[in-house]
C-alpha positions as CSV (number, residue, x, y, z in Angstrom):
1,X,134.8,74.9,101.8
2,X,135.3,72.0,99.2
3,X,135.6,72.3,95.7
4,X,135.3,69.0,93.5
5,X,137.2,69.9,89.8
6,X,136.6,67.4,86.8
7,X,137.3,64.1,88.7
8,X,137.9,61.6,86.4
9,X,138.1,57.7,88.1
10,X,138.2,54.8,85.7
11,X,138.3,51.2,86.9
12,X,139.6,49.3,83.5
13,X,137.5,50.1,80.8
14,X,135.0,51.7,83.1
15,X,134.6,55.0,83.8
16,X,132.9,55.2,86.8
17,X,133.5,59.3,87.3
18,X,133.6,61.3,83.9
19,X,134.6,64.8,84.9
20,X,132.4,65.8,88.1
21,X,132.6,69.1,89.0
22,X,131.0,70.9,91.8
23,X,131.4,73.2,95.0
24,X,130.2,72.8,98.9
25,X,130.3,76.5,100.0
26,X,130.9,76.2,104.3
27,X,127.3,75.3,106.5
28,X,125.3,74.0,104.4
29,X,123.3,70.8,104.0
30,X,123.8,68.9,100.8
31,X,122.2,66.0,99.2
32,X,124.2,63.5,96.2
33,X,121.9,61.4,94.8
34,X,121.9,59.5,91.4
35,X,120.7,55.7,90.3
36,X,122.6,52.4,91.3
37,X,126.1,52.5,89.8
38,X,126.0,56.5,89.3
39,X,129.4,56.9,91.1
40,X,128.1,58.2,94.3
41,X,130.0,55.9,96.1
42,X,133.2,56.4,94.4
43,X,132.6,59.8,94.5
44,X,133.4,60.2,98.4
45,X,135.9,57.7,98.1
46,X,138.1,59.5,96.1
47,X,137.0,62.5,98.4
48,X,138.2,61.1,101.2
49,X,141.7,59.3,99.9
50,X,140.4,55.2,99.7
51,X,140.6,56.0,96.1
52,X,143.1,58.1,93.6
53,X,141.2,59.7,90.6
54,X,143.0,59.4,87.5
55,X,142.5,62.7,86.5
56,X,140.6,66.0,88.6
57,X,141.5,67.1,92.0
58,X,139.8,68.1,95.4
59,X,140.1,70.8,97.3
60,X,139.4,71.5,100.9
61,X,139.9,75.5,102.3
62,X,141.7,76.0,99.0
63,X,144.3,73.3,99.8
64,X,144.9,70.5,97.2
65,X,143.7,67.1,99.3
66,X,144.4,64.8,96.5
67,X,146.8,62.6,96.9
68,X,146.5,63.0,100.6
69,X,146.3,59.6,102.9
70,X,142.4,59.0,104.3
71,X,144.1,59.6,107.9
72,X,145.8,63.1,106.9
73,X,142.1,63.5,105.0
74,X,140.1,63.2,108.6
75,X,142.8,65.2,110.3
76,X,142.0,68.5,108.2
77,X,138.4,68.2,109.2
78,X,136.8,65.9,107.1
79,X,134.8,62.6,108.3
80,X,132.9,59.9,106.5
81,X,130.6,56.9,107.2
82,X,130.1,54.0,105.0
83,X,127.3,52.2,103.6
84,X,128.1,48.9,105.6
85,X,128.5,50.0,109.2
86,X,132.7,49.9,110.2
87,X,132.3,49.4,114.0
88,X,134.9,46.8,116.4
89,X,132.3,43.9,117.3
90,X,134.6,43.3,120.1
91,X,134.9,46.6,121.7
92,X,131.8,48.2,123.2
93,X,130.0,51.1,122.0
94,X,131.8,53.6,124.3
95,X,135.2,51.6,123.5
96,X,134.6,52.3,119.8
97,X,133.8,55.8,120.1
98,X,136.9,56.0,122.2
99,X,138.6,53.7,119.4
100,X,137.5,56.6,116.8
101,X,139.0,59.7,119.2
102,X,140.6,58.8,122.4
103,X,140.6,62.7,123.5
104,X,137.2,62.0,124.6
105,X,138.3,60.0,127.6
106,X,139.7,63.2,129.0
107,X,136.0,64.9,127.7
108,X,133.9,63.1,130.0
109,X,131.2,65.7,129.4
110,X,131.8,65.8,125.9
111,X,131.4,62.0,125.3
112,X,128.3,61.9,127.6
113,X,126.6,64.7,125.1
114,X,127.7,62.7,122.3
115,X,126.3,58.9,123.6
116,X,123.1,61.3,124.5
117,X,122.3,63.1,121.6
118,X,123.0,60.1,119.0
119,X,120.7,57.7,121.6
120,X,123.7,55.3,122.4
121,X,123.8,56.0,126.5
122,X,121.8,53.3,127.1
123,X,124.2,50.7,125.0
124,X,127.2,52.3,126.5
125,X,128.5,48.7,127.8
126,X,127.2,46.6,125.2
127,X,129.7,45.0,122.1
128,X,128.9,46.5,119.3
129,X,128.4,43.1,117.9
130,X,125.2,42.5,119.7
131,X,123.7,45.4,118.1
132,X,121.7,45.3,115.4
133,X,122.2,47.2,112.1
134,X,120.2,50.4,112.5
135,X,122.1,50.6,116.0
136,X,125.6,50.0,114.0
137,X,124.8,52.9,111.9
138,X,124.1,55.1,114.8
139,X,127.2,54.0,116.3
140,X,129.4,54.3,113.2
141,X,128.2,58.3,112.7
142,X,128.6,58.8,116.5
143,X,132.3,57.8,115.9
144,X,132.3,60.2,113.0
145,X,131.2,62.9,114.8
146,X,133.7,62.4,117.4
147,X,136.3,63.5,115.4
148,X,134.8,66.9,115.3
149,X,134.5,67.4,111.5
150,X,133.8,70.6,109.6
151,X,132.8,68.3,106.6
152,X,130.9,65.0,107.5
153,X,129.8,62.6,104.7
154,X,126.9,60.6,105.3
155,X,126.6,57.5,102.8
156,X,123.2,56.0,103.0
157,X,122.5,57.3,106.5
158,X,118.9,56.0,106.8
159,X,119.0,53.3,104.9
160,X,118.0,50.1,107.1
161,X,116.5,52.2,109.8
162,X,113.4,52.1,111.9
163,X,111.0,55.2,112.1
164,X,112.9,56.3,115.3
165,X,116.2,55.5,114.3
166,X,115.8,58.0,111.5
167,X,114.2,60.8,113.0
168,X,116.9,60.7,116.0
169,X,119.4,60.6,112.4
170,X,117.4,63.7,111.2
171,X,117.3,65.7,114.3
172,X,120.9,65.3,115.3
173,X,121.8,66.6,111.4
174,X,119.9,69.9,111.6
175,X,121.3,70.1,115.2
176,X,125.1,69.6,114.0
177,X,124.5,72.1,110.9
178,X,122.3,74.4,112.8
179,X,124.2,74.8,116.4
180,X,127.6,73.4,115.6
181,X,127.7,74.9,112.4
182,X,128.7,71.7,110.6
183,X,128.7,71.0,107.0
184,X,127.1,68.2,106.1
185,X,127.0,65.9,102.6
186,X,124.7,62.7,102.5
187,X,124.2,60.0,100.3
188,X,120.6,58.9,100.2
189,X,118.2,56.7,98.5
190,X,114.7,58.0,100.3
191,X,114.2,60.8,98.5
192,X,111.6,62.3,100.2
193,X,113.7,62.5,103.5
194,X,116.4,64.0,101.9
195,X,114.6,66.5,99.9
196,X,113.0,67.9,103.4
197,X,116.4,68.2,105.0
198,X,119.3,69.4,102.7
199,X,119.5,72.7,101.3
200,X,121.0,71.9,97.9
201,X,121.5,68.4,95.9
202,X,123.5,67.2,93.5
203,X,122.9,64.3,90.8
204,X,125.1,62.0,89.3
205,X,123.9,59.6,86.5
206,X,126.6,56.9,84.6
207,X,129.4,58.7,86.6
208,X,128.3,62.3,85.2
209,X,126.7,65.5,87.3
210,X,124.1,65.6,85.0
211,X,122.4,68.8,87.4
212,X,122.3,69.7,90.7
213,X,120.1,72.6,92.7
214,X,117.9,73.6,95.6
215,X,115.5,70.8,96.3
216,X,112.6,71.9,94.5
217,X,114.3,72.8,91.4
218,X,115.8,69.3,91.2
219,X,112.3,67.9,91.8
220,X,111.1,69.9,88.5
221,X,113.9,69.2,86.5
222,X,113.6,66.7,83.5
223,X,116.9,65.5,83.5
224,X,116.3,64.1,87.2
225,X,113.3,62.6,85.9
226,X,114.9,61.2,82.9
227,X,118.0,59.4,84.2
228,X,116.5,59.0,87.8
229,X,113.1,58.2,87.8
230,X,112.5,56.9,83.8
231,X,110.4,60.7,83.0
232,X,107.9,60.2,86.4
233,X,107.3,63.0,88.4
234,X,108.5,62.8,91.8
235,X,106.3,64.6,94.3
């Protein structure tokens, strides 16, 4: 589905992505994880068109996306959240998910599934800027979702999130890869929850992949415990 050749992204003197190379064959679940200042962040920028690499180049279905406006970027299937929830404070939640994909007003039954499944129904009429952050996250993925992606990028899903908040977060991922047949790429910090839910992950240290894998195998691998967790073990 998306193939990520040697982007290179330097701010100044920085380089902030040093050649990062990697695949995300179609339906799978998969984790990018790497220290404070790794490039995650970047990463999906430049994925997603907020930022030009300086060298490298995406592809998505084997066509070049580089270059390519964030806009044109959603259009061909591909939807992101951020870390800092994007919502309009002035519009309520149904207005914003509206806001995100206005087809939905003629897919009553559509929207309803959506408000349902991502346990918005009950805020329906409420600004989003009486929410609180947990509920701003939920809101912000609904309206990622409601553009129907084949690729959605999850930055820091569950961070800031009660017990339930993350487990409706959880669920509604293995639903959207499971029956909708969605692929999915998160950012994460809990390590744990993300090692029980995605498939394969990939880790970035000082803007490098330094190795990437099924979950277990990352687990066991030194260089992840090196550059990640200073040589402990994570079990």
């Amino acid at each position: 589905m998306m193939e990520v050749r040697s982007i290179t992204k330097k701010f100044g003197g920085l380089v902030a992505l040093d050649s990062v190379s990697f695949a995300l064959p179609t339906g799978g679940i998969y984790g990018l994880i790497g220290p404070n200042g790794s490039g995650k962040t970047t990463l999906v920028n430049v994925i997603t068109g907020f930022l030009a690499p300086d060298g490298g180049e995406v592809l998505f279905d084997g066509r070049r996306i580089t270059g390519l406006k964030p806009h044109e970027i959603a259009g061909m299937g591909i939807a992101r959240t951020f870390q800092s929830p994007r919502v309009f404070p002035n519009l309520t939640v149904e207005q914003n998910v509206l806001a995100a994909n206005p087809e939905l007003a003629e897919d009553k039954g559509g929207l309803e599934d959506l408000l349902r499944r991502i346990n918005l129904t009950s805020m329906r009429r409420m600004p989003a800027g009486t929410l609180n952050f947990g509920q701003r996250k939920l809101l912000e993925i609904a309206r990622a979702l409601s553009l129907g992606p084949r690729l959605l990028i999850l930055d820091e899903p569950l961070s800031g999130l009660d017990m339930e908040s993350i487990k409706i977060i959880i669920d509604y991922c293995n639903y959207i890869n499971s029956e909708m047949g969605e692929t999915l790429l998160i950012i994460e910090h809990n390590l744990d929850l993300l090692f029980s839910l995605v498939d394969h992950v990939i880790v970035l240290n000082a803007g490098r992949k330094v190795t990437e894998g099924p979950p277990e195998s990352v687990k066991n691998d030194p260089a992840l415990h090196e550059v990640y967790f200073g040589g402990l073990n994570v079990k």
